[in-house]
C-alpha positions in Angstrom: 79.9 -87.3 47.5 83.9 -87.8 48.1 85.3 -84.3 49.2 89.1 -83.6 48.1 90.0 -84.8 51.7 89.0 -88.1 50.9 90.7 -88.1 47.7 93.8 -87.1 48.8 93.4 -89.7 51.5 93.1 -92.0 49.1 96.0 -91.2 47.0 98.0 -91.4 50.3 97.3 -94.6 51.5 97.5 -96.3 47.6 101.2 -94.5 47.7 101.9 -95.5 51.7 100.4 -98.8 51.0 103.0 -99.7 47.9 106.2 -98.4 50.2 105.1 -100.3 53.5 105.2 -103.4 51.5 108.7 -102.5 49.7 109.8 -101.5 53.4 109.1 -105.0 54.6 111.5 -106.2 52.6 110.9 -108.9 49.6 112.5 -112.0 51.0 111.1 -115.4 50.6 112.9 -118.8 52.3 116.2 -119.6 52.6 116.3 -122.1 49.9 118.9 -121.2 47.1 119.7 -122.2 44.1 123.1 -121.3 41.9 121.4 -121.1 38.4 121.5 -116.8 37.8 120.0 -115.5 34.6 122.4 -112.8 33.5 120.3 -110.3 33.9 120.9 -106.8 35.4 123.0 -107.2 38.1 120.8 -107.6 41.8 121.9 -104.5 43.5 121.4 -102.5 40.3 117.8 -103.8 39.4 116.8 -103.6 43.5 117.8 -99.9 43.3 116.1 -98.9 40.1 112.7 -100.8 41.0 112.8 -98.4 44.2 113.8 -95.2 42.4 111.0 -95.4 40.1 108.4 -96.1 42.9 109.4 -93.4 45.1 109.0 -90.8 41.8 105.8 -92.2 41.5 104.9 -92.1 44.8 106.3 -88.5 44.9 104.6 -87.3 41.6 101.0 -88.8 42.9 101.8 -86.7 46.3 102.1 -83.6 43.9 99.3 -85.1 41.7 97.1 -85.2 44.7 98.1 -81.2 46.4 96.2 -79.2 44.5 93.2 -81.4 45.7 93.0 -80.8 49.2 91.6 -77.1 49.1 88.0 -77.8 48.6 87.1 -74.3 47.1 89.4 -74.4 44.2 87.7 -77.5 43.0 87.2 -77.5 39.4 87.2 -79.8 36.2 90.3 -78.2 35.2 92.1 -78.8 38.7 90.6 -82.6 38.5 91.7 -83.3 34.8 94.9 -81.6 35.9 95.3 -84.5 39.2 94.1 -87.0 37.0 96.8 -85.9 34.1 99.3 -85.8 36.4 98.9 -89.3 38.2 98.2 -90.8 34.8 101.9 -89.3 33.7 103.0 -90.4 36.3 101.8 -93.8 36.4 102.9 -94.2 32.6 106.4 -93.6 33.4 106.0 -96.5 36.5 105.2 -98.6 33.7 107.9 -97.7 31.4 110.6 -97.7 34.2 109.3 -101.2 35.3 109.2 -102.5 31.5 112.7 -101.1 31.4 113.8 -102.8 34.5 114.4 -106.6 32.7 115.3 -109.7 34.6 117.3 -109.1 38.1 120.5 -111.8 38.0 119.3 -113.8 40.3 117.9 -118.0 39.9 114.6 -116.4 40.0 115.3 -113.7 37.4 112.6 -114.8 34.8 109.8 -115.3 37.2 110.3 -112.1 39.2 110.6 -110.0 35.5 107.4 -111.9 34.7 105.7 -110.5 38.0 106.9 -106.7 37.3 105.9 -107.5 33.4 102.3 -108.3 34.7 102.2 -105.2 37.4 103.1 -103.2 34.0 100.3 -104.5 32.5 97.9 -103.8 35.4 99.9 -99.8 36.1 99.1 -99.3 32.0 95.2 -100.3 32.8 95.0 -98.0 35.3 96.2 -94.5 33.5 93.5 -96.0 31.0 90.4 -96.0 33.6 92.2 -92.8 35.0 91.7 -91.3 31.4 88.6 -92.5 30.5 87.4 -91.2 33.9 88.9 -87.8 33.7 86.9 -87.8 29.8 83.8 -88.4 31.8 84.0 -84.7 33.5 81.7 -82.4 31.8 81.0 -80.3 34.9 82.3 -79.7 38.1 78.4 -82.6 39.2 81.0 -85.2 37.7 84.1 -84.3 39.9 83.0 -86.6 42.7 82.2 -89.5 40.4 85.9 -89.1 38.8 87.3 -88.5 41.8 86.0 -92.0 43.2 86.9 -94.0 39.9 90.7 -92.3 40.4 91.5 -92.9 43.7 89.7 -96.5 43.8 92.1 -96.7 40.4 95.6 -95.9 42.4 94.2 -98.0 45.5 93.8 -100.9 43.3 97.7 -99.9 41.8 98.9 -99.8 45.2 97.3 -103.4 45.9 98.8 -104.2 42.3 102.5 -103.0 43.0 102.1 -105.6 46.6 100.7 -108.4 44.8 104.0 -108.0 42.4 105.8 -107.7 45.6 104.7 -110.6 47.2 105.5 -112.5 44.3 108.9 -110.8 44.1 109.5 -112.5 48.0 108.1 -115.4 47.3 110.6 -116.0 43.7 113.6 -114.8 45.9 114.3 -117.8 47.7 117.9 -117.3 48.3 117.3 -113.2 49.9 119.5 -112.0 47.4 116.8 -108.9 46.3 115.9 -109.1 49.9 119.5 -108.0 51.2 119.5 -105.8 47.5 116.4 -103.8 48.9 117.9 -102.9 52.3 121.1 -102.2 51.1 119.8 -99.9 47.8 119.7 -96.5 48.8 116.8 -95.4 47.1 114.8 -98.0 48.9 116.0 -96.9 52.3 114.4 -93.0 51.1 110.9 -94.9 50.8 110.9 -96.0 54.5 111.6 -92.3 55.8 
């Protein structure tokens, strides 16, 4: 049985483990190329794929709060997490749908990369649902509970997968030095 300890432990480190791989930075190798794809401009794009994972990580922190006090336990307070990470997971998706091509030589490959996290973030709130359906009485919480958090760890591994790629595509740093100068990146490594 997971206790709401656990869970919340689990939201944590799915939400610490997607900014610890945006605070790293997303650089790949010095290698450059002049070709750019018109998209939204570097600096722009860098600051708004930050912006929306700090709200998400934020709205999974207040997702996960009501969670940690073991009596109040109740398929209500677990539909409610569940509703709530789902939300908040949905508008990840949609801000990273949103997002386009940075204007950069790698601009179609690294909007292919966040196009495919979108895909895995919307596959998610669906096993987050379907789990959250599940709960009939408070013997299911701990069942859910698993599926939910094993869900946003699997996000979190997701959104640094997409990350990875990001660095890798960004051969010439440009999102690299766009990340540590975007504000709203810097407020995911305090």
């Amino acid at each position: 049985m997971i206790s709401s300890r656990q869970a919340l432990t689990c939201f944590l480190v799915a939400c610490v483990l997607s900014l610890a791989l945006v605070a790293v930075g997303c650089g790949g190798d010095d290698d450059s190329s002049s070709d750019a794809t018109n998209g939204a401009p570097v600096e722009e794009w860098a600051d708004d794929f930050c912006s929306a994972l700090a709200t998400w990580t934020d709205d999974l922190e207040e997702a996960a709060e009501p969670l940690t006090d073991v009596s109040s336990l109740s398929e209500e307070s677990i539909r409610q997490a569940a509703e709530d990470a789902a939300s908040a997971t949905e508008t990840l998706a949609e801000s990273m749908r949103s997002l386009g091509a940075p204007d950069t030589s790698a601009g179609d490959q690294i909007e292919s990369s966040v196009e495919a996290l979108t895909t895995d973030l919307e596959s998610g709130v669906q096993e987050i649902e379907t789990a959250v359906e599940d709960v009939s009485s408070v013997v299911d919480i701990p069942a859910a509970l698993g599926t939910i958090t094993t869900t946003l760890g699997e996000l979190g591994r997701d959104v640094g997968s997409a990350l990875q790629t990001i660095g890798d595509a960004d051969t010439s740093g440009e999102l690299e030095t766009a990340f540590e100068d975007a504000d709203s990146c810097a407020e995911l490594t305090d």
